[in-house]
N, C-alpha and C positions, 0 to 999 in steps of 0.2 A: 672852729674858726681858724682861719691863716690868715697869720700875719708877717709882711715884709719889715724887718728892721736892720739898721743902718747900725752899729755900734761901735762907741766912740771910748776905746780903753785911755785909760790912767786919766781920767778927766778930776776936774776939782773937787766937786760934786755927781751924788749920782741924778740922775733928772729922766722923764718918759717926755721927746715932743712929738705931739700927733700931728702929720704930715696930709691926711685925708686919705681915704682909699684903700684903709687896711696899712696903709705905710705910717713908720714911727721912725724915730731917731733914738737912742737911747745911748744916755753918759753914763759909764760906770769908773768906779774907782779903781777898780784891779788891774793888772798889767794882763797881757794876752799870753800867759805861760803858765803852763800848769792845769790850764783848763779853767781856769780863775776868774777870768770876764763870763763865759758861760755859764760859771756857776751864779755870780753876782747879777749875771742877765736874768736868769729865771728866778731870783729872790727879785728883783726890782720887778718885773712884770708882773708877778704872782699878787703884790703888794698894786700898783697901777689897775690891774682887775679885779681885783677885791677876790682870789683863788688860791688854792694850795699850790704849792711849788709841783706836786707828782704831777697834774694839771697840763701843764707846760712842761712843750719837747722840743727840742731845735732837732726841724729833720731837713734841712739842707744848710750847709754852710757854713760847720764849724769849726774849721778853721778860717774861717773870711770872715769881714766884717758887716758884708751883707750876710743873712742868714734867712730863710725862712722857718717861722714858730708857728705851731701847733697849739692853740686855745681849746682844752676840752672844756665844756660847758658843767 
């Protein structure tokens, strides 16, 4: 499954909001350096889909904060 997310670094909280459509919004606590939000992204989704992190792959956009993700079933 693909999904479009929207990610929102150094937020308060980390949070998944579902937007309809295959589109999500997602708040992580990490800053965008070091690859840190990406890493904290595929722990929060992993956790939202009830899956393992190997699971989940950002294959477009990682340096943006749109990104397209990779849901393997």
């Amino acid at each position: 499954m693909m999904v479009k997310v929207r990610v929102i670094p150094r937020s308060r909280k980390s949070a998944v909001i579902d937007l309809g459509k295959s589109l999500l919004k997602v708040r992580v606590l990490s800053p965008p350096t070091d690859n840190r939000a990406n890493n904290e992204l595929i722990e929060v989704l992993a956790r939202y889909y009830n899956t393992s992190k190997s699971s989940i792959k950002i294959r477009r956009g990682l340096k943006s904060r749109v990104k397209l993700v990779e849901i393997e079933d």
